[in-house]
C-alpha positions as CSV (number, residue, x, y, z in Angstrom):
1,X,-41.4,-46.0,-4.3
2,X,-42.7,-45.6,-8.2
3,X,-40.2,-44.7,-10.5
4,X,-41.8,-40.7,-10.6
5,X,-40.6,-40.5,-6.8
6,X,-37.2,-41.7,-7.3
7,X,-36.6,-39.5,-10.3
8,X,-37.6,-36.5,-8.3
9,X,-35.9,-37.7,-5.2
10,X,-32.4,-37.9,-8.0
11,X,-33.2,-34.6,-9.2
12,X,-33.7,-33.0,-6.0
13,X,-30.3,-34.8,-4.7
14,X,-28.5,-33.7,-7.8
15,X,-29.9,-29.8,-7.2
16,X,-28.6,-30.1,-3.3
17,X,-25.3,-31.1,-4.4
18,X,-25.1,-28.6,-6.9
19,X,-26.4,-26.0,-4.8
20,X,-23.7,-26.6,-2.0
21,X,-20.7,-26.5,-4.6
22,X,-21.9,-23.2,-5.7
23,X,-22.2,-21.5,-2.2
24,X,-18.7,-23.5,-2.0
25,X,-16.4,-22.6,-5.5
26,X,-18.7,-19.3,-6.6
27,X,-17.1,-17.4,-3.7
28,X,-13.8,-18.6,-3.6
29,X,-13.8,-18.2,-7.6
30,X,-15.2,-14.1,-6.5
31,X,-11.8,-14.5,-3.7
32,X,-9.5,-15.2,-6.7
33,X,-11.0,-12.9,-9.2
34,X,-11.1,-9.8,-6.8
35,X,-7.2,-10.7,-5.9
36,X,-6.5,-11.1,-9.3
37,X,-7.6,-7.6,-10.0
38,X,-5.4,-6.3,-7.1
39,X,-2.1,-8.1,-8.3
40,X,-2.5,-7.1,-12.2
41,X,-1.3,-3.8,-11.3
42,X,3.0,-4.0,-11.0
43,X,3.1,-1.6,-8.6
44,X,0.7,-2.7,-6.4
45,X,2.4,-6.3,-7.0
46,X,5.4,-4.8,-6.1
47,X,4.3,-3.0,-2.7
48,X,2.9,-6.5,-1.3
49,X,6.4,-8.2,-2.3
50,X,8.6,-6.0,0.0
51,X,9.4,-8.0,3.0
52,X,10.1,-5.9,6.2
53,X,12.8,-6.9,8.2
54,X,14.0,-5.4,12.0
55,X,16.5,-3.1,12.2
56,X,18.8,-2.7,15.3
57,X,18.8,1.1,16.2
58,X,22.0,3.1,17.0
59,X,22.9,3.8,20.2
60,X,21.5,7.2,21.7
61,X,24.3,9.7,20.9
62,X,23.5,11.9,23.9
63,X,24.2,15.3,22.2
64,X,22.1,18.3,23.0
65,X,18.7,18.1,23.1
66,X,16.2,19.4,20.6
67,X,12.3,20.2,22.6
68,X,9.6,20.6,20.2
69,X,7.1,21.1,23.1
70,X,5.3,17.6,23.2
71,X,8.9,15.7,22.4
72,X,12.7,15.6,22.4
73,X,15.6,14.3,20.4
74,X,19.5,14.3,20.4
75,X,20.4,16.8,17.2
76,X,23.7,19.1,17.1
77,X,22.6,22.4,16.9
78,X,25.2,23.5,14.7
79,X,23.4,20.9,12.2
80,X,20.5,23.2,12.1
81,X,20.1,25.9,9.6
82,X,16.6,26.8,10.1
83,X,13.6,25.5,12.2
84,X,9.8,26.5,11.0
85,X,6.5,25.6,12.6
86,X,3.4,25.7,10.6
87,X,-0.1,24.3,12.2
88,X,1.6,22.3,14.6
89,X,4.2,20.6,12.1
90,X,7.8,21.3,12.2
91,X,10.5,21.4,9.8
92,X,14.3,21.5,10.3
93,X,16.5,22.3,7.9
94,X,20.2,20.9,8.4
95,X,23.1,21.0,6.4
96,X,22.5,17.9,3.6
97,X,19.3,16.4,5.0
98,X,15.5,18.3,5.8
99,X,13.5,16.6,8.6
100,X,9.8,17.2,8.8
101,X,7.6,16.1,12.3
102,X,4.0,15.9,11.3
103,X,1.1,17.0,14.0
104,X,1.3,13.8,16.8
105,X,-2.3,12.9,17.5
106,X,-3.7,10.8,20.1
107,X,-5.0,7.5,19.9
108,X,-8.1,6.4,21.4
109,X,-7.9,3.2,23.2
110,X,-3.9,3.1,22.1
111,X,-5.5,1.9,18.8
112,X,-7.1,-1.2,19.5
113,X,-9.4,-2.9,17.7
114,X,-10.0,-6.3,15.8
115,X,-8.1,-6.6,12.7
116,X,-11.1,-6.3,10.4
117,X,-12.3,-3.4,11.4
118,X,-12.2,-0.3,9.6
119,X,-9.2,1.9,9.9
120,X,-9.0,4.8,12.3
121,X,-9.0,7.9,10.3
122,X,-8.4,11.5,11.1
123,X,-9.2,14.1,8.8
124,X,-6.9,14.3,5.4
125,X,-5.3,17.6,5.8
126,X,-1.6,18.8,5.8
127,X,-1.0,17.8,8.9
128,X,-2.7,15.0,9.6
129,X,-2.6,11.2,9.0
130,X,-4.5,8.0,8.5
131,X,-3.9,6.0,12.5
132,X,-4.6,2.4,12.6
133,X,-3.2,0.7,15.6
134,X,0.6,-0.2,15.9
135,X,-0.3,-4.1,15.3
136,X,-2.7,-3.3,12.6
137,X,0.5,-2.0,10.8
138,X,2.0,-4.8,11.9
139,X,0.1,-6.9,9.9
140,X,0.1,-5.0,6.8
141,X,4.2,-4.8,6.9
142,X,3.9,-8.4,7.2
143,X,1.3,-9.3,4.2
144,X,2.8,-11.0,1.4
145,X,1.3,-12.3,-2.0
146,X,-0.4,-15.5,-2.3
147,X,-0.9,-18.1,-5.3
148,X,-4.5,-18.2,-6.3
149,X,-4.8,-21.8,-4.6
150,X,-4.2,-20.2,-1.1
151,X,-6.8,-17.6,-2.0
152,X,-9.1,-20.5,-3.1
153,X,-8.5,-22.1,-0.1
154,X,-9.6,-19.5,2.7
155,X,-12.4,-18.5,3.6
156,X,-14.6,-15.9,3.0
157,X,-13.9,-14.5,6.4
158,X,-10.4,-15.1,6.3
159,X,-9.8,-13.7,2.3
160,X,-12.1,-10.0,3.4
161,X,-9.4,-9.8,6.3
162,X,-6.1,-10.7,3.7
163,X,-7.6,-8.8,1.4
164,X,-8.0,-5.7,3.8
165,X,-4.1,-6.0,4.8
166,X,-2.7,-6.5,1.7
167,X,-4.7,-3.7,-0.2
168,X,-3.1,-1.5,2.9
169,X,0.0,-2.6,1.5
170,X,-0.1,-2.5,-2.3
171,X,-2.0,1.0,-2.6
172,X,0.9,3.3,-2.1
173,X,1.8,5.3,-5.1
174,X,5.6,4.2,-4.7
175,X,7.2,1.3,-4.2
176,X,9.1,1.0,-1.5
177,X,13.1,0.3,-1.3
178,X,12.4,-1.2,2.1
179,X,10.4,-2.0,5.6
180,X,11.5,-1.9,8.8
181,X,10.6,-2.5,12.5
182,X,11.8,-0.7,15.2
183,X,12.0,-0.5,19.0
184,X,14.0,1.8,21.7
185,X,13.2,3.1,24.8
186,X,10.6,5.0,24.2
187,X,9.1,4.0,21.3
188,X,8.3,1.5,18.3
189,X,7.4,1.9,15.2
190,X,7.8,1.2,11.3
191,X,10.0,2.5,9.0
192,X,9.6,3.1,5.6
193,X,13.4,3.4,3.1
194,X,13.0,5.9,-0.1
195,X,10.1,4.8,-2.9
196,X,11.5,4.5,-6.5
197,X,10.7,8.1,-7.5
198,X,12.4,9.5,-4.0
199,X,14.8,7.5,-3.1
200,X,15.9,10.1,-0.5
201,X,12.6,10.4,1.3
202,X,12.6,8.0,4.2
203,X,9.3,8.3,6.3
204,X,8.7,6.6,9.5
205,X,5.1,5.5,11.4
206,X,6.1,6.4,15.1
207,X,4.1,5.2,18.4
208,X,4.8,5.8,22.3
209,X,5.3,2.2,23.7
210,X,1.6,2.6,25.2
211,X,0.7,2.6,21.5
212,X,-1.1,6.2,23.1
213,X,0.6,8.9,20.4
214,X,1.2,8.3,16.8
215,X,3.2,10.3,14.7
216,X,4.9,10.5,11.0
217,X,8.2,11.4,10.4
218,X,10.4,12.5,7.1
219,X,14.1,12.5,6.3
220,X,14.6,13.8,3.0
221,X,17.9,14.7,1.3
222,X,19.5,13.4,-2.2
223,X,21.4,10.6,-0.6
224,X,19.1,8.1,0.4
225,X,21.9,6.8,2.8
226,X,22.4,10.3,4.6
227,X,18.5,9.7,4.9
228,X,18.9,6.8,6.5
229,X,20.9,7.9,9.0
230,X,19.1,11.1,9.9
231,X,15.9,8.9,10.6
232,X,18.0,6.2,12.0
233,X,20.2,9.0,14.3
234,X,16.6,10.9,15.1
235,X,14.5,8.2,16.5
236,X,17.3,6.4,18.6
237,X,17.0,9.4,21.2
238,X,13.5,10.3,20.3
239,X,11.0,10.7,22.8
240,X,7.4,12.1,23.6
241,X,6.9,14.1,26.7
242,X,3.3,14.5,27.3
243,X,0.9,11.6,27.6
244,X,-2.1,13.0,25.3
245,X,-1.5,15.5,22.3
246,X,-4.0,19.1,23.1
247,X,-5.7,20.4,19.9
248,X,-3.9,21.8,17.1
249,X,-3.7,25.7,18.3
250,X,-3.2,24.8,21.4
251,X,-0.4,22.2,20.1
252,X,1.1,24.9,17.4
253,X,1.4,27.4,20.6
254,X,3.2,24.9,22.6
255,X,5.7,24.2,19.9
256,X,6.0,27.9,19.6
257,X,7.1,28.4,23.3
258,X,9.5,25.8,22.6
259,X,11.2,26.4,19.4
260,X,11.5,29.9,19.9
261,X,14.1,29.8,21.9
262,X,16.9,28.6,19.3
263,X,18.6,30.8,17.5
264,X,17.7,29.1,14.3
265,X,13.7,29.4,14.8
266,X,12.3,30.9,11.9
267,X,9.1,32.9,12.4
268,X,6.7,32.6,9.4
């Protein structure tokens, strides 16, 4: 072999080499550039550093129970100033706290689906919400920040799926105080304590234990503590009662039949 050949053979080698570090380091640099951009803003580094915990429920109190057509609950009725229904989502008003039951929707195939695939969603209107399955939220709950030399590290297949979770995570417009999972009887679900600008506003993520029926709940008062209970109290005896939600009229006229009936229903 002339010394021509062997310089193009070295050149060619050296090109190769080069070649594979770049389809190696230019997409893990992209990895750590892209996550970068998602931890420069505090709030959204803030989000991904709450760490949920489990919470141990209280016991069911057993008090009279509450129908609201497609579920039940345990709440005193002398709690209850007023109860309104309005496209299929109800609002009570008790005496230091207002709780608000958003329309329950069905899940198709109880929500499975491979991590990386896009979320479910429903339409964006009052009184519906964004579904993903009960493990998919799961996951997001459990994201937490990484230093750039884990993001290096992965691959491009395993940053797109981090990266999905813990954008879930961070893009919330509040931070929030706290994360919790819960179980019961009937159901499971995650639980979400007061944001920084409502401290009193607890939400919860609510499933049947067949992952079938997904709801969101609020607890709102100005004591996040008396918020925390309300949830807390609510979803210990909470239960759904059909197995698959009907449309929305036929939903608001269901609750109607229901909620009628108490002497604090409020007709709008």
């Amino acid at each position: 072999m002339n010394r021509k050949s062997k310089y193009l053979l070295s050149i060619t080698a050296a090109i190769i080499i080069l070649a594979s570090l770049a389809c190696f380091f230019i997409p893990r640099l992209l990895q750590c550039h892209a996550y970068g951009k998602l931890i420069s803003y505090p709030l959204m580094l803030a989000n991904l550093s709450v760490e949920p915990d489990s919470i141990l429920m209280p016991p069911d109190n057993n008090s009279c129970t509450l129908s609201l057509g497609y579920a039940r609950t345990s709440i005193q009725p002398e709690l209850i100033n007023s109860i309104k229904c309005r496209y299929a989502a109800v609002s009570i008003d008790c005496n230091d706290h207002t709780l608000l039951f958003m329309q329950p929707v069905t899940i198709p195939d109880g929500g499975s689906r491979e991590s990386t695939n896009p979320p479910l969603v429903y339409p964006k209107t009052m009184t519906t919400q964004i579904y993903d399955s009960y493990d998919w939220g799961i996951n997001v709950a459990n994201t937490m920040p990484k230093n750039y030399f884990q993001i290096f590290l992965q691959s491009p297949e395993e940053f797109t799926e981090y990266f999905a979770l813990a954008l879930s995570k961070a893009k919330d417009s509040n931070k929030h105080n706290g994360i919790s999972f819960f179980e019961t009887k009937h159901l499971k679900g995650i639980i979400y304590f007061g944001t920084t600008q409502k401290p009193g506003l607890v939400s919860a993520e609510v499933y049947s234990k067949d992952s079938e029926i997904g709801q969101w709940i609020y607890a709102n008062s100005f004591d996040p503590e008396k918020s925390r209970n309300a949830i807390l109290s609510l979803l210990a005896s909470y239960s759904f009662t059909i197995s698959h939600i009907p449309k929305r009229s036929a939903l608001h006229d269901q609750i109607i039949s229901e909620i009628k009936n108490y002497q604090s229903f409020k007709p709008r």
